[in-house]
C-alpha positions in Angstrom: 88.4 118.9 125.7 91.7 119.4 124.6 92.4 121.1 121.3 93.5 119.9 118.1 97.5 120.7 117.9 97.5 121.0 113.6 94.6 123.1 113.4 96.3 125.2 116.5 99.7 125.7 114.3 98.2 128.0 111.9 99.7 130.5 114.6 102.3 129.0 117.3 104.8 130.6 120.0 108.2 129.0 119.3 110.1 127.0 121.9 112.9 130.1 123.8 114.8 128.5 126.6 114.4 130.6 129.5 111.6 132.2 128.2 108.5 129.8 127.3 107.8 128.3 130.7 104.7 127.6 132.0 104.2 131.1 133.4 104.6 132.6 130.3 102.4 130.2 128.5 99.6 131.2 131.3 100.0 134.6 130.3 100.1 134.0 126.6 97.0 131.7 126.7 95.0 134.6 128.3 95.7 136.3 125.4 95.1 133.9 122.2 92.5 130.7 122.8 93.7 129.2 120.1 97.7 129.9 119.0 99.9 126.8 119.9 102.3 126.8 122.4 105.3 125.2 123.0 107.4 124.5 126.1 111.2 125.3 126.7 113.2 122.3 125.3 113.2 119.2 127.6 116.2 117.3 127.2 115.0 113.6 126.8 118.6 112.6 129.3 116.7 115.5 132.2 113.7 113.3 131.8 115.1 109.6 131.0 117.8 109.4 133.3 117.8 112.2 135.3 113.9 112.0 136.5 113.1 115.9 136.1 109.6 115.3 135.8 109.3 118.8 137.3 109.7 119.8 133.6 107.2 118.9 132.5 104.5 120.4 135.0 102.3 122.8 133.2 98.5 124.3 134.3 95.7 122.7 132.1 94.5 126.1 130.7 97.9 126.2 128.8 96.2 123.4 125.6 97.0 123.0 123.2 100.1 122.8 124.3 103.6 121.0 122.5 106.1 119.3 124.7 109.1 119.7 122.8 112.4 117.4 123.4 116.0 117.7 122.4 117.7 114.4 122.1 119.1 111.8 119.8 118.7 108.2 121.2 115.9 106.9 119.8 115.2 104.4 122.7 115.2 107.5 125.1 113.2 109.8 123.4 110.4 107.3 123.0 110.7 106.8 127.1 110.4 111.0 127.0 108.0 111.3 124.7 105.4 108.3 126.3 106.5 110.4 129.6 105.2 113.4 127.8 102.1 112.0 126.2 101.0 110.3 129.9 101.2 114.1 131.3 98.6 115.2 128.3 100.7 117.1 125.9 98.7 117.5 122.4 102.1 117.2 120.7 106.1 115.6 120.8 107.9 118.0 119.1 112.0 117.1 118.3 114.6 119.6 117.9 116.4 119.9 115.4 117.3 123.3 115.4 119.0 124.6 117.9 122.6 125.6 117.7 124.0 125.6 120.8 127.6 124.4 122.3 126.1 122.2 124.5 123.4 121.0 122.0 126.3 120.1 119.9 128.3 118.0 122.4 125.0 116.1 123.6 124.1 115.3 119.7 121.3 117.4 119.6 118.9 120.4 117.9 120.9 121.8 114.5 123.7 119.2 114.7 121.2 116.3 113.6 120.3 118.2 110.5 123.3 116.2 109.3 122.1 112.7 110.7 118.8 112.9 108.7 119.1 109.0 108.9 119.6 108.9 112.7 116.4 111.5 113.0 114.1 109.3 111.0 114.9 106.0 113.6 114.2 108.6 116.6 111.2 110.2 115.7 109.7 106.0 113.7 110.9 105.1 117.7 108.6 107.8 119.4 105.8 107.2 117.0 105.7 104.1 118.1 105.8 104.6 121.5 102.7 107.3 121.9 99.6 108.6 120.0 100.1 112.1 119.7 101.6 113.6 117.0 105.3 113.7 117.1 106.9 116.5 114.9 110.2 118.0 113.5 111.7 121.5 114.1 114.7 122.6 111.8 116.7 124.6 110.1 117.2 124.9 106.3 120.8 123.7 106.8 124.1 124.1 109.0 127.7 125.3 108.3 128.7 124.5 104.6 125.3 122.5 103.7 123.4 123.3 101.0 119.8 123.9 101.7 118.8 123.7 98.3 120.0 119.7 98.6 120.3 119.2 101.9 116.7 120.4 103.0 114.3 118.3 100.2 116.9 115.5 101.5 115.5 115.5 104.9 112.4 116.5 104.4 112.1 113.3 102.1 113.7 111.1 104.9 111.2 112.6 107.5 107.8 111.9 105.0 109.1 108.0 105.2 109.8 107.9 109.1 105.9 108.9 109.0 106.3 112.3 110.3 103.6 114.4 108.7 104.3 118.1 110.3 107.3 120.0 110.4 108.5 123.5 111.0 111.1 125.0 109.3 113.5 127.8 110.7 114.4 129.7 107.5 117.8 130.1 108.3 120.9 128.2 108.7 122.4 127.7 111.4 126.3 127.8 111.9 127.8 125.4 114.3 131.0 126.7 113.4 132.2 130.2 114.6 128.5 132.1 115.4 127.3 132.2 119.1 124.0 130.9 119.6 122.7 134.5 120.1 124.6 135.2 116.3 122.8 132.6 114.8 118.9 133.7 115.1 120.0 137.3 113.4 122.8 136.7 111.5 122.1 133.9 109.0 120.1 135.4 106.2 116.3 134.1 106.1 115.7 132.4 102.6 111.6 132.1 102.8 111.8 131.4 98.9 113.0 128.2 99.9 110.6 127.3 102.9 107.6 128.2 99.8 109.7 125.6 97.3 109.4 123.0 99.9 106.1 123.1 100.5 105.5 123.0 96.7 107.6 119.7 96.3 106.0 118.1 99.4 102.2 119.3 99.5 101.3 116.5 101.6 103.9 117.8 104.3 101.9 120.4 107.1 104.4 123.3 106.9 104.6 126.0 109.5 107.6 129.0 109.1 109.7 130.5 111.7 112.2 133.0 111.3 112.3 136.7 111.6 108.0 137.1 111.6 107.7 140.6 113.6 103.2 141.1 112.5 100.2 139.5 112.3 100.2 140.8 108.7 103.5 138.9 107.9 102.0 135.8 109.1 98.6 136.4 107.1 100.6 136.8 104.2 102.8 133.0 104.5 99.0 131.5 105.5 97.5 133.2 102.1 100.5 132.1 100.1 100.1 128.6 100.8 102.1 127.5 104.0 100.4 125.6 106.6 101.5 127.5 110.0 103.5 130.1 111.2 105.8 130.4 114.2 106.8 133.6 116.1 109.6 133.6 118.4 110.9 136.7 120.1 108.3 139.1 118.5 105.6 137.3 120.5 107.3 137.5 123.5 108.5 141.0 123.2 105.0 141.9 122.1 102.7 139.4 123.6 99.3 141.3 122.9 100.5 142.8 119.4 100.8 138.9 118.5 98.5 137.1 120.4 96.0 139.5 121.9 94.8 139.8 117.8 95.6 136.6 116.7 92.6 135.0 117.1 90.6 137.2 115.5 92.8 137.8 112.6 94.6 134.0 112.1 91.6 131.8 113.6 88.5 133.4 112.7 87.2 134.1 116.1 86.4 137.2 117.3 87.9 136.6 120.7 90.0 139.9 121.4 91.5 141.1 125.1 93.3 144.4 126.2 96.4 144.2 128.0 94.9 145.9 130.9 92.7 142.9 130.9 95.2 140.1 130.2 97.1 141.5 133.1 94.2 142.0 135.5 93.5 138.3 134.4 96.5 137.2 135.6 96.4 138.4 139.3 94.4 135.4 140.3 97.1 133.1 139.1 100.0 135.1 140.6 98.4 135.3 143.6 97.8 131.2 143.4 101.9 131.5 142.8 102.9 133.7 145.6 100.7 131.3 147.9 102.6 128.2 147.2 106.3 130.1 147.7 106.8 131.5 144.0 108.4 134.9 143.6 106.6 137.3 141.8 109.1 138.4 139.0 109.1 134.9 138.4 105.9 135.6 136.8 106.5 139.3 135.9 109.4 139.2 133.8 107.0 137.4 131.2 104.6 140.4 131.4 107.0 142.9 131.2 106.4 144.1 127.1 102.5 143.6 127.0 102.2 147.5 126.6 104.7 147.9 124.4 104.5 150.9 122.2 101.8 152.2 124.4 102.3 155.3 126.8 103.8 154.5 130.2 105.1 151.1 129.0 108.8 152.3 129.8 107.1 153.2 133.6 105.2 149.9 134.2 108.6 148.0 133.2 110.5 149.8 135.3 108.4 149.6 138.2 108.3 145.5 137.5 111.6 145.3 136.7 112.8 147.3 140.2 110.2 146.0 142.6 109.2 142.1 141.7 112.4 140.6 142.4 112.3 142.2 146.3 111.2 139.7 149.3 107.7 139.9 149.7 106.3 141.5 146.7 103.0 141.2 146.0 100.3 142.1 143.3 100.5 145.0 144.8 103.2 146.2 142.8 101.7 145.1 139.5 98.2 147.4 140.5 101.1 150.1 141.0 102.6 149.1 137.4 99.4 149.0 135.4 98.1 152.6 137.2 100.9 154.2 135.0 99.3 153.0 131.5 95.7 154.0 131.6 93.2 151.7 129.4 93.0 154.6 126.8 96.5 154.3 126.3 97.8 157.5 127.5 99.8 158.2 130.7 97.7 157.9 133.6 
């Protein structure tokens, strides 16, 4: 039985192109039962028109699991989203926060922060289309926006189109003269104003994103009244320092792994991968920071790093990997 997707956003893994697929979200689910996960964005176009259905392929341990879509044509993103509701995602999540070039030029991610009106008809169209949930991602604002107006503005716009959960990047982004990599550091984070919202709208489900590196900061935006909390690069950086404690500390369960065991519970999977023609750093480079901070961390990334991408490799080389981090923690 699949899980519920709002009670799962108390703790999610944002969407990170190139980094979220489905082998990482394996690996992450070992860790937390519960956290939400997201995939890479899908353009609705890939889907729609192109017929990359590829994309949305995913392993059923990965629920609750979000499908999100970048797009702006309302009658296409309702074809992607009933395409993603018929392949069981617990959610249809649209972009609008990415600040790319070529989100810009395709009308899509941050750029439709400045459409609000154009937003509300594609997310009224994909309601319409499926059952699940369909939900907004955004920033606080791009280029010379105000948040303080612009932000109660489209949160307003989104609570008529129906849409009942959003998360909120707490940064701007500029479209104009910062590189996509420049605009998840350099914006300053203005979390005052993600807590303002969710006083104005209390009927609004709220979840935060933006520069959370602990647990503790997430406990903290979940005892001060926000509704969920999304972790980007932290919980990919740091998989079991986010997710291997998360559902103890954020859900309540006592569920808790060791990154010895997260990664010994990944061998059958790789092994299912290498069977069927994968490559193992294909796999691997998702794995590389479980023991961060640990002794022999830098070792077992090397020896990943070096040896997964050759012809041929095997588990072999992670049993090689994990034998230089001993489950004490100390250099083998």
């Amino acid at each position: 039985m699949k899980n519920n997707a709002q009670k799962a956003s108390r703790l999610s893994v944002a969407p990170m192109m190139d980094w979220t697929d489905r082998h990482c979200r394996f690996f992450h689910r070992l860790m937390s039962h519960h956290a939400l996960l997201y995939t890479e964005m899908v353009t609705a176009p890939a889907l729609v028109k192109g017929g990359a259905l590829h994309l949305l392929e995913y392993s059923p341990e990965e629920h609750p699991l979000a499908l999100q879509l970048g797009g702006s044509n309302p009658a296409e993103l309702a074809q992607a989203a009933r395409l993603g509701a018929q392949a069981g995602y617990d959610e249809i999540n649209l972009n609008c926060g990415c600040p790319s070039d070529r989100v810009q030029s395709g009308m899509f991610g941050a750029i439709l922060m400045t459409r609000p009106d154009l937003v509300a008809d594609c997310v009224r169209t994909m309601q319409d289309a499926v059952d699940v949930e369909v939900t907004v991602k955004c920033r606080i604002g791009v280029d010379d926006q105000d948040p303080e107006v612009i932000l109660p503005a489209f949160l307003e716009k989104m609570s008529e189109a129906g849409v009942k959960r959003l998360t909120l990047h707490a940064r701007k982004a500029w479209l104009q003269g910062l590189s996509p990599k420049e605009n998840r550091d350099i914006p300053p984070l203005d979390y005052d104003l993600v807590h303002r919202m969710k006083a104005e709208f209390p009927h609004l489900h709220l979840s935060i994103n933006g520069g959370i590196q602990t647990l503790e900061q997430a406990q903290a935006f979940l005892e001060t009244g926000l509704d969920g909390v999304m972790i980007g690069r932290t919980a990919y950086h740091q998989p079991w320092d986010i997710l291997g404690q998360a559902d103890a500390k954020i859900f309540d369960d006592p569920h808790e792994i060791s990154p010895h065991q997260a990664v010994e519970r990944m061998l059958p999977y790789i092994e299912a991968h290498l069977s069927q023609g994968g490559r193992l750093h294909q796999v691997t480079r998702h794995m590389l920071g479980v023991f961060s901070g640990r002794p022999g961390a830098r070792k077992w990334r090397q020896i990943l790093s070096s040896k997964a991408t050759q012809a041929g490799a095997g588990a072999e080389v992670i049993l090689e990997a994990m034998a230089q981090v001993d489950h004490m923690g100390h250099v083998a």
